[in-house]
C-alpha positions, 0 to 999 in steps of 0.5 A, spaced: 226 224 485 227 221 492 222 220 497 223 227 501 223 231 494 215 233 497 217 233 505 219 240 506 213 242 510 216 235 514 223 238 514 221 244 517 216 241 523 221 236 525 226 242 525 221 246 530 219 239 534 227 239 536 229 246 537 223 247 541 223 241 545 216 238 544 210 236 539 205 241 542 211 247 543 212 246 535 205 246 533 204 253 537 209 257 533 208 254 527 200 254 528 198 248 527 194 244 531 199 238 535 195 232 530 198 235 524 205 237 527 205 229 529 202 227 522 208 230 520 213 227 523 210 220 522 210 221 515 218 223 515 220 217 519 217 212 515 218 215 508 227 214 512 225 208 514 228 210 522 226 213 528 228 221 529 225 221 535 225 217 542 219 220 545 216 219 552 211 223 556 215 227 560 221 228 554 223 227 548 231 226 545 234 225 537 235 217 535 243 216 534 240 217 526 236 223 528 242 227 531 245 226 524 239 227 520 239 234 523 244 237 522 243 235 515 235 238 514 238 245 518 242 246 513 237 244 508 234 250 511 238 255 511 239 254 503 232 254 502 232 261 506 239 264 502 236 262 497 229 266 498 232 272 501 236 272 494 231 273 490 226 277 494 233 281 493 232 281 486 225 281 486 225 287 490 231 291 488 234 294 481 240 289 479 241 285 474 241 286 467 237 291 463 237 290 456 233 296 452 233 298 444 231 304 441 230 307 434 237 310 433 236 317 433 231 318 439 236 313 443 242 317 441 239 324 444 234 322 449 234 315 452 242 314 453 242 321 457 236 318 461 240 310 462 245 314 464 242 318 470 238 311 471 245 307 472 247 313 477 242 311 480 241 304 480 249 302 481 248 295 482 245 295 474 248 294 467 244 297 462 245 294 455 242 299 450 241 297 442 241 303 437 236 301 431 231 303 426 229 296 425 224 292 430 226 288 435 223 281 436 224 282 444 222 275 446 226 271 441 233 276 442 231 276 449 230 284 450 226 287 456 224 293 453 222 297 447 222 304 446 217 305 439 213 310 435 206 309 434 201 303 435 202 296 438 202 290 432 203 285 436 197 284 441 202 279 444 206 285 447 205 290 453 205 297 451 205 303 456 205 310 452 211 314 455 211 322 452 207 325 446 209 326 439 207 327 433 211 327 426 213 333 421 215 335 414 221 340 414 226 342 410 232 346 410 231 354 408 237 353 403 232 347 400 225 351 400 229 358 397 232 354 391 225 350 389 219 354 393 215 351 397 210 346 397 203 350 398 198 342 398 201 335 399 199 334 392 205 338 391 210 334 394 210 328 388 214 335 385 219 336 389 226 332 393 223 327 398 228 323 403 225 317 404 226 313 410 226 304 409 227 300 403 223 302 398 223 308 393 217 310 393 212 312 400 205 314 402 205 320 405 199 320 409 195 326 412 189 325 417 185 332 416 178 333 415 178 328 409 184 324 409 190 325 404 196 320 402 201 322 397 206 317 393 212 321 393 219 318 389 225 319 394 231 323 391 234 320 397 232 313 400 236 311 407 235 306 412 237 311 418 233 315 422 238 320 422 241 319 416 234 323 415 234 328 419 242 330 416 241 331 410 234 335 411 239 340 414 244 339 409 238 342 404 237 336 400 230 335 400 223 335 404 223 329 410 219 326 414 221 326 422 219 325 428 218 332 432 222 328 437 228 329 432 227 335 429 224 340 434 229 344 437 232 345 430 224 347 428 225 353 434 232 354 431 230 356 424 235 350 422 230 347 419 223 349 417 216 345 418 213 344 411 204 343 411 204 346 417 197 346 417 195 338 413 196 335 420 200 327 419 197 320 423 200 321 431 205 316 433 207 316 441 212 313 444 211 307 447 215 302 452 213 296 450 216 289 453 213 282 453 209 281 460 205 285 464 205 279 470 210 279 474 214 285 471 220 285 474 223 292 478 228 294 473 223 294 467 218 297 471 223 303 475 225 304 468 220 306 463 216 311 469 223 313 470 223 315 462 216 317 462 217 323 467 224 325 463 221 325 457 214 328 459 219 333 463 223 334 455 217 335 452 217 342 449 212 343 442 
């Protein structure tokens, strides 16, 4: 590193002093006292070894090596302020790009709608969205934003709630004529389940006065969210899903809530993103711009 790595403000008076034509002019337009403009130049010139500056009582003119030295720190200078403006653009501005994932079912019908209206309105951003029931590492896959149902397990992580939701059991009408209806949790142990994850038997959990679970089997084991939803319409059995991705098919009559009066854990949406410090633009204008589409969408 050289002697001048720490001399900017040094840089900077000895611009100020020439263009202003004198130690006491400079310091007024810095807003330094004329000592500290001074010490400043002395410092500069015997960090170079060479004087900049032949100075008498009545002028003062650029040294041969000073005339040279110049025109390097002016456009030492004008880098600098490039180079701020650059990122006081990117600070302040929506560009870049935006890496997003989501759960794939709610991604497909709700957050690729809004990405799209987003980038309309931001044309200088690139949106890169993830599809995916699996949870993301977002700091080590480098994504900016999460969109997840439920609580925050990682205290690590920032979370901000976007839109309510709360999560239903539901067949469809063809399924309950052929097998009957469950009237009690216990009842579900009897029936068809289509199970979302890995493992064939679920806990089935209830939070009323006094809290429920319930193992059911799956008939029907997927890791896809709307592999799920799917075959509940195709009456393959009873699901459970988020009322983000069975509502309008509960208001349609495609599908029909099951239990509808043994209420189940809810499980808001969430952004969750790595930093609450620092945040930049894009993330921040995104996740309130999804808050209000999301709170506008909701409807059950």
């Amino acid at each position: 590193m050289t002697a001048l790595a720490h001399q900017f403000p040094a840089l900077l008076a000895f611009a100020r002093i020439v263009a202003c034509g004198s130690l006491s002019a400079a310091a007024r337009e810095l807003d330094l006292p004329v000592s500290v403009v001074s010490k400043r130049l002395a410092l500069l010139e015997s960090s170079l070894g060479v004087r900049l500056l032949q100075r008498t009582t009545r002028r003062q003119t650029l040294t041969e090596e000073g005339l040279l030295f110049h025109a390097r720190v002016l456009r030492i200078l004008a880098e600098v302020e490039q180079a701020e403006a650059m990122l006081e653009q990117r600070r302040d501005g929506i560009t870049g790009l935006l890496r997003v994932t989501a759960p794939g079912a709610l991604g497909r019908r709700w957050i690729v709608p809004a990405a799209a209206a987003f980038k309309d309105a931001h044309p200088q951003l690139t949106l890169q969205l993830e599809l995916s029931d699996a949870v993301v590492d977002l700091v080590g896959q480098g994504v900016d934003l999460a969109v997840r149902y439920g609580a925050l397990a990682d205290s690590s992580l920032v979370a901000r709630e976007l839109a309510p939701n709360y999560r239903v059991l539901c067949a469809a009408p063809a399924y309950l004529q052929r097998h009957g209806e469950p009237r009690t949790p216990a009842e579900l142990a009897a029936h068809r389940c289509i199970v979302i994850g890995e493992q064939r038997r679920a806990d089935w959990r209830f939070d009323g006065g006094a809290p429920e679970a319930v193992r059911v089997d799956a008939a029907f084991l997927t890791n896809d969210g709307e592999a799920a939803h799917q075959l509940a319409l195709e009456g393959a059995g009873i699901a459970l899903k988020s009322i983000w991705d069975v509502g309008d098919d509960l208001l349609s009559g495609r599908l029909r809530r099951i239990l509808p009066g043994h209420a189940i854990a809810a499980a808001p949406l969430h952004a969750i993103y790595p930093h609450q410090r620092n945040l930049p633009p894009k993330v921040r204008v995104f996740v309130e711009f999804l808050r209000e589409r999301l709170r506008a969408a909701w409807r059950w």
